[in-house]
C-alpha positions as a Markdown table, in Angstrom:
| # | Residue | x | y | z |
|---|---|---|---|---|
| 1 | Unk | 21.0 | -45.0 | -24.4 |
| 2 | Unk | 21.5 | -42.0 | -22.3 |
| 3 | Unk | 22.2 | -38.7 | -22.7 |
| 4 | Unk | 22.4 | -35.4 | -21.3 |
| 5 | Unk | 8.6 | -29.2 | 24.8 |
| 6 | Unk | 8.1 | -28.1 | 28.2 |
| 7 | Unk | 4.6 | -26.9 | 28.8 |
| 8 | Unk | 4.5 | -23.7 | 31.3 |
| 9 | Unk | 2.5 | -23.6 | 34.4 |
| 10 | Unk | -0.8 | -21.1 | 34.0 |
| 11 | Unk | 0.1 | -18.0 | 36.1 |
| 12 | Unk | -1.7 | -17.8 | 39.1 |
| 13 | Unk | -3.6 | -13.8 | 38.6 |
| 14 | Unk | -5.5 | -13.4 | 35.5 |
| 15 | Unk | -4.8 | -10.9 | 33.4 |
| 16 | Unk | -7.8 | -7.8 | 32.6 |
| 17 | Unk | -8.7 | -8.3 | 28.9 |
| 18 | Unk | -7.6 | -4.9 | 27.2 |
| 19 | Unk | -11.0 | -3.8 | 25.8 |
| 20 | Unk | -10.7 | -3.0 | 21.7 |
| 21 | Unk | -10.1 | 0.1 | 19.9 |
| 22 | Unk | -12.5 | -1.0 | 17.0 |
| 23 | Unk | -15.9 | -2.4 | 19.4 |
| 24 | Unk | -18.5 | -2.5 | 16.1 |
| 25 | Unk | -15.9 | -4.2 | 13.9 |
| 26 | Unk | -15.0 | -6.3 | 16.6 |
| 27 | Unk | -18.9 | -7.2 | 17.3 |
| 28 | Unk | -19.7 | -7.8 | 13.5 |
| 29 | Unk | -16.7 | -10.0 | 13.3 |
| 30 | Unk | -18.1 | -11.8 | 16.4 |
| 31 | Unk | -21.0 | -12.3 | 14.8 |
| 32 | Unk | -19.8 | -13.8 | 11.4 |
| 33 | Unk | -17.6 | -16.5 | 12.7 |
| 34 | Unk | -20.3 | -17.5 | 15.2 |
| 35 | Unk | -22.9 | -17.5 | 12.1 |
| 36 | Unk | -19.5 | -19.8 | 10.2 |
| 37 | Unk | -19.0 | -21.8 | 13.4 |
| 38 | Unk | -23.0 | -22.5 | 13.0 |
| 39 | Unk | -23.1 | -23.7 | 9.8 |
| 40 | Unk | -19.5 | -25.6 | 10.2 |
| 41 | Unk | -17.9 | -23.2 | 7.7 |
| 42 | Unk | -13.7 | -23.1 | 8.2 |
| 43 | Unk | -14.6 | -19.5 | 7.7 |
| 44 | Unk | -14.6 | -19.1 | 11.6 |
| 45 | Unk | -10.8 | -19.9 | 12.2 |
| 46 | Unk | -10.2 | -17.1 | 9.2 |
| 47 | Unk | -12.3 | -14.9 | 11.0 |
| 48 | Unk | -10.8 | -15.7 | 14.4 |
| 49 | Unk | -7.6 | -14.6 | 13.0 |
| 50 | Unk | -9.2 | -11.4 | 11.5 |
| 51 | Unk | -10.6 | -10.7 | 15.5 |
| 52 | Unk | -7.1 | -11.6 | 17.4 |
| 53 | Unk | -5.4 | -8.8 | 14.8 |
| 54 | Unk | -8.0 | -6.1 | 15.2 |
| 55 | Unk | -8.0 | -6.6 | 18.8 |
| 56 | Unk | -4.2 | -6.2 | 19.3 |
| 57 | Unk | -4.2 | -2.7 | 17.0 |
| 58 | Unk | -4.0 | 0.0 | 19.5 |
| 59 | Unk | -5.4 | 3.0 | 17.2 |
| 60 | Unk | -9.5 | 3.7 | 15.8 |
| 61 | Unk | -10.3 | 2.5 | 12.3 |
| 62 | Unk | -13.1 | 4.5 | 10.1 |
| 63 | Unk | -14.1 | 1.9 | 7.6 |
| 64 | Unk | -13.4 | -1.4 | 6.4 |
| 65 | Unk | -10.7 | 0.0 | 3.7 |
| 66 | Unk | -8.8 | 1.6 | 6.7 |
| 67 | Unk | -8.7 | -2.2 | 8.1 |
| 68 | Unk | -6.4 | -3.4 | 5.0 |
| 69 | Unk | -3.4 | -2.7 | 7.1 |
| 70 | Unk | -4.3 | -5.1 | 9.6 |
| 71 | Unk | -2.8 | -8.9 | 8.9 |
| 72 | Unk | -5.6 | -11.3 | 8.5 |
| 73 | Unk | -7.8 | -8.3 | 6.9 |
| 74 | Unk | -8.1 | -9.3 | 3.3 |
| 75 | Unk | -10.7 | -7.3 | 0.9 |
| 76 | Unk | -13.4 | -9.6 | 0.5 |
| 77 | Unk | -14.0 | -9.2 | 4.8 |
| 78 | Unk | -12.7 | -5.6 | 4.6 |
| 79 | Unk | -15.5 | -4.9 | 2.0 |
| 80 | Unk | -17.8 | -6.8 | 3.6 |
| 81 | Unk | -17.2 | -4.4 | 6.4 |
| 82 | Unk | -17.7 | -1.3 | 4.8 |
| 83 | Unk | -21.1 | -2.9 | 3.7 |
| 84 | Unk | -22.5 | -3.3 | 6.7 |
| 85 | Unk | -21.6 | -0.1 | 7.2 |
| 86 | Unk | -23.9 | 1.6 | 4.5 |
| 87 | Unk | -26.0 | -0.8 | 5.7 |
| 88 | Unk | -26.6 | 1.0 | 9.5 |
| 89 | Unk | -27.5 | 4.7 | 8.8 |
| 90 | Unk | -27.6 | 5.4 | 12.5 |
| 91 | Unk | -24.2 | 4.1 | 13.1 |
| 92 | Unk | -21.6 | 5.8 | 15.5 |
| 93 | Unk | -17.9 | 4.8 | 15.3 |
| 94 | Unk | -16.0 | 6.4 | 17.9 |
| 95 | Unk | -18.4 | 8.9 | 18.7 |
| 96 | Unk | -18.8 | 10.4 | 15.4 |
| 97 | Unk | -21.7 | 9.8 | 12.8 |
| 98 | Unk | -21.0 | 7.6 | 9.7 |
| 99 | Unk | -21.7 | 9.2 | 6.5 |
| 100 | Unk | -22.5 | 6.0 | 4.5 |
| 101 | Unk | -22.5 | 7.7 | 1.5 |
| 102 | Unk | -18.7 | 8.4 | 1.2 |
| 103 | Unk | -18.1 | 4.5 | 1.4 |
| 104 | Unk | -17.2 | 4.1 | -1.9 |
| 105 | Unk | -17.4 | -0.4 | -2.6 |
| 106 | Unk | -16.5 | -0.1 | -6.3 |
| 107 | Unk | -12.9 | 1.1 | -5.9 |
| 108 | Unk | -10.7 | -2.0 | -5.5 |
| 109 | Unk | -9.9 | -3.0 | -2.5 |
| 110 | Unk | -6.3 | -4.0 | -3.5 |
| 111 | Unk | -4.7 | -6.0 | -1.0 |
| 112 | Unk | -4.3 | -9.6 | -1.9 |
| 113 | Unk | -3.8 | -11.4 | 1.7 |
| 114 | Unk | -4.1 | -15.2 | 2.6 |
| 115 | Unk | -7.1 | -14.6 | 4.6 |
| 116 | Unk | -8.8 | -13.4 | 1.0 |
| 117 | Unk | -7.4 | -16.6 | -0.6 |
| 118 | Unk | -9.1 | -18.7 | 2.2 |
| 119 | Unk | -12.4 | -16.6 | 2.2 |
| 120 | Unk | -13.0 | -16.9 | -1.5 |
| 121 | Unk | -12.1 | -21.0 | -1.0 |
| 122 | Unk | -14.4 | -21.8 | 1.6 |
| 123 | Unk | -17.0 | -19.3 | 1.6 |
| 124 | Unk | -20.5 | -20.6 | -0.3 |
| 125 | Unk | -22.5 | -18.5 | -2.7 |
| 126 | Unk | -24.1 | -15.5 | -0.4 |
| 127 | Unk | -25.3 | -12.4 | -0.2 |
| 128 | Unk | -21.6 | -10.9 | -0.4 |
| 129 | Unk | -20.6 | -12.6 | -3.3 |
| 130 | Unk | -17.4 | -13.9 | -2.6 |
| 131 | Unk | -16.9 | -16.8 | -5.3 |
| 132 | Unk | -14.5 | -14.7 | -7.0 |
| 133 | Unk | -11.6 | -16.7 | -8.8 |
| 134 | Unk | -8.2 | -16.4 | -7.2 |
| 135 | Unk | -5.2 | -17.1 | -9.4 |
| 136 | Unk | -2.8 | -19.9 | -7.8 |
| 137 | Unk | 0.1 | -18.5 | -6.1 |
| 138 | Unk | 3.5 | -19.3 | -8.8 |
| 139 | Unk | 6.4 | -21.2 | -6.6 |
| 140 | Unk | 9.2 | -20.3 | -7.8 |
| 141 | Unk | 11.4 | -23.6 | -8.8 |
| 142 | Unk | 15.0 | -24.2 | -7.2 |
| 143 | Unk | 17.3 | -25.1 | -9.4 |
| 144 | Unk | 18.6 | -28.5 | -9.2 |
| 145 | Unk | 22.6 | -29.2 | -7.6 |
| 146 | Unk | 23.8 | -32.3 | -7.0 |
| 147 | Unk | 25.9 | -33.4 | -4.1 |
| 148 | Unk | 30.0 | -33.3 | -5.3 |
| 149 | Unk | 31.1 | -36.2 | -6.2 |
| 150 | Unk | 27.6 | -38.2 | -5.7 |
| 151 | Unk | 26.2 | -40.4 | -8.2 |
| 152 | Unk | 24.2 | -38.0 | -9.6 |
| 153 | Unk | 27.6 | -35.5 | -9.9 |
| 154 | Unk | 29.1 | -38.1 | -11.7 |
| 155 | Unk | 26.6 | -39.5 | -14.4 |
| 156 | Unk | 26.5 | -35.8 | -15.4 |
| 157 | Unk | 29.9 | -34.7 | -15.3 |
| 158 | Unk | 30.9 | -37.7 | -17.3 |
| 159 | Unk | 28.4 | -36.9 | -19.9 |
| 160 | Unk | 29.2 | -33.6 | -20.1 |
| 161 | Unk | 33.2 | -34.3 | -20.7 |
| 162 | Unk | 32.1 | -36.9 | -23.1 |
| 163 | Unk | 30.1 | -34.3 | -25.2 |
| 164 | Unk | 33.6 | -32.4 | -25.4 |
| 165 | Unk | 34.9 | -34.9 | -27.0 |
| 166 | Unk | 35.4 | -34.8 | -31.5 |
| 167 | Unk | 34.1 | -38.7 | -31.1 |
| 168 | Unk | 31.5 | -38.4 | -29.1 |
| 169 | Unk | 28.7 | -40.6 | -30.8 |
| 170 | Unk | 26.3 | -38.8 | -29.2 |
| 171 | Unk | 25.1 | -41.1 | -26.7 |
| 172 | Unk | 26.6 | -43.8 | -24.2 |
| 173 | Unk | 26.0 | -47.5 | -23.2 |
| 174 | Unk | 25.1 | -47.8 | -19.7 |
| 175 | Unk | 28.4 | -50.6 | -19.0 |
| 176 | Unk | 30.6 | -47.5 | -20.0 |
| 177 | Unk | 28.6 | -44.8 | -18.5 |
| 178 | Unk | 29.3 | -46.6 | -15.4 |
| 179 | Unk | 32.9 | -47.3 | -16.3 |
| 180 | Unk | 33.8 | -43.9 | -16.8 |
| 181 | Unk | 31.6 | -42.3 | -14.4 |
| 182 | Unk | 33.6 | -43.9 | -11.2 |
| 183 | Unk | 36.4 | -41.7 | -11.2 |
| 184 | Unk | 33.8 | -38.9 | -10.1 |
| 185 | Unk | 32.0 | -40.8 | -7.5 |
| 186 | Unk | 32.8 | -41.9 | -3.9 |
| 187 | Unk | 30.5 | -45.3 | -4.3 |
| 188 | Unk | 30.3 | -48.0 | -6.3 |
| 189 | Unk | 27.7 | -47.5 | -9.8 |
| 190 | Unk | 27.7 | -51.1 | -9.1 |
| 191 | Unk | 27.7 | -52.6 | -6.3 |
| 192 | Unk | 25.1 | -52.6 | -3.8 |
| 193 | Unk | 25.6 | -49.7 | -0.5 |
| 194 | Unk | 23.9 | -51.7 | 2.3 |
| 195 | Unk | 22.6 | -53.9 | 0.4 |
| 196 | Unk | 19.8 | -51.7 | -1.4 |
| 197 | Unk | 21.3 | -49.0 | -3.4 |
| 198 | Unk | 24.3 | -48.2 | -6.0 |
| 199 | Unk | 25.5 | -45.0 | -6.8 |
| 200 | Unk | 23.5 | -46.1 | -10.6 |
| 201 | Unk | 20.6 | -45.4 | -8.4 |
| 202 | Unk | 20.7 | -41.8 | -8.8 |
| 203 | Unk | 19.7 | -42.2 | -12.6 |
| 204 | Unk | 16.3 | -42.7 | -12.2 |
| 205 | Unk | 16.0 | -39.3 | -10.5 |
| 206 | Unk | 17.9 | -37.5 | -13.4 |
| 207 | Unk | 16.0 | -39.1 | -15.7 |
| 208 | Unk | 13.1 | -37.8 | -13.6 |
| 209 | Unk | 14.2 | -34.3 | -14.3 |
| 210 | Unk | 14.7 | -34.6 | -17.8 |
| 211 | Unk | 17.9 | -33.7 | -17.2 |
| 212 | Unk | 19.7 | -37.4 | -19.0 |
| 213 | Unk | 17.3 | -39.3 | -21.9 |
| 214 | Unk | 17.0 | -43.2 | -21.9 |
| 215 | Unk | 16.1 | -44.7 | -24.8 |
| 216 | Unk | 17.3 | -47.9 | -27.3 |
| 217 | Unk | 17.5 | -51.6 | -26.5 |
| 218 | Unk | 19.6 | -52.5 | -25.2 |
| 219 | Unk | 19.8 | -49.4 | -23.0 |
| 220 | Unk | 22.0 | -46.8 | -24.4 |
């Protein structure tokens, strides 16, 4: 029963490497995905990422919160930054003394980037605690539309006139679902396209999505 290309040629003058606006964040960085890379962490491509961003920013950044704008900067590393920070009294960032005390780490750090998501997936249990939980990202579900007059179209449309009707029993056989759904397809519901495949084929799908119920014996 059922129911409702080319690859370019390297140019012949290399090209100065512009030196980076942020050198200590750029050096710490440095140093974490070499430790990652070390121990075979993946955490070395998200902090390659992090380093190809800072180094393309043109402008000097005062902490690690300041680096939230940058893509690739997610909290955990922008945090972890800012305690390293407190961690060098003597440190000088862009020719000015950091006062480590006005680092404030217990405010959030609100940004919720990919780079977080990866960092708090690969990273192991370590001194920056970053084994916090990450909820999973909701995908949004299309809504299903079948082709005009395909064989899914027409099972559908044929049940849904048939539910119009006053004696509509409230189910139909499959021999007259058939019937009555080929005036709404362009192929056969029964015989074979190329030797594989009906138009009937497209119930299993439907059925998939909950979207027609099979049930009785025979099948009604």
């Amino acid at each position: 029963m059922f129911s409702q290309g080319n690859r370019k040629r390297p140019h012949s003058q290399t090209q100065k490497q512009k030196k980076c606006a942020n050198p200590i964040f750029e050096q710490w960085i440095c140093e974490w995905r070499d430790d990652a890379a070390m121990k075979n962490n993946k955490l070395q491509f998200v902090y390659s990422k992090a380093l190809s961003s800072l180094r393309r920013y043109p402008l000097p950044l005062g902490s690690g919160r300041e680096c939230l704008i940058l893509e690739y900067f997610g909290p955990v590393l922008c945090q972890k930054i800012d305690k390293r920070i407190t961690q060098e009294p003597d440190l000088i960032l862009h020719g000015s003394a950091v006062v480590a005390s006005l680092i404030n780490l217990d405010t959030p750090y609100v940004k919720k980037s990919k780079m977080d998501r990866q960092e708090r997936q690969n990273s192991q249990k370590d001194d920056d605690d970053e084994t916090e939980p990450v909820a999973k990202k909701q995908v949004s579900k299309r809504k299903y539309v079948p082709i005009f007059r395909s064989g899914a179209y027409a099972l559908l449309i044929t049940l849904f006139k048939k539910e119009e009707t006053q004696n509509y029993r409230g189910y139909m056989l499959k021999t007259e679902l058939q019937h009555e759904s080929q005036d709404h397809c362009d192929t056969s519901m029964t015989n074979k396209v190329n030797g594989n495949y009906t138009a009937w084929s497209a119930m299993a799908g439907l059925i998939t999505k909950n979207l027609i119920i099979k049930m009785g014996n025979p099948v009604k």
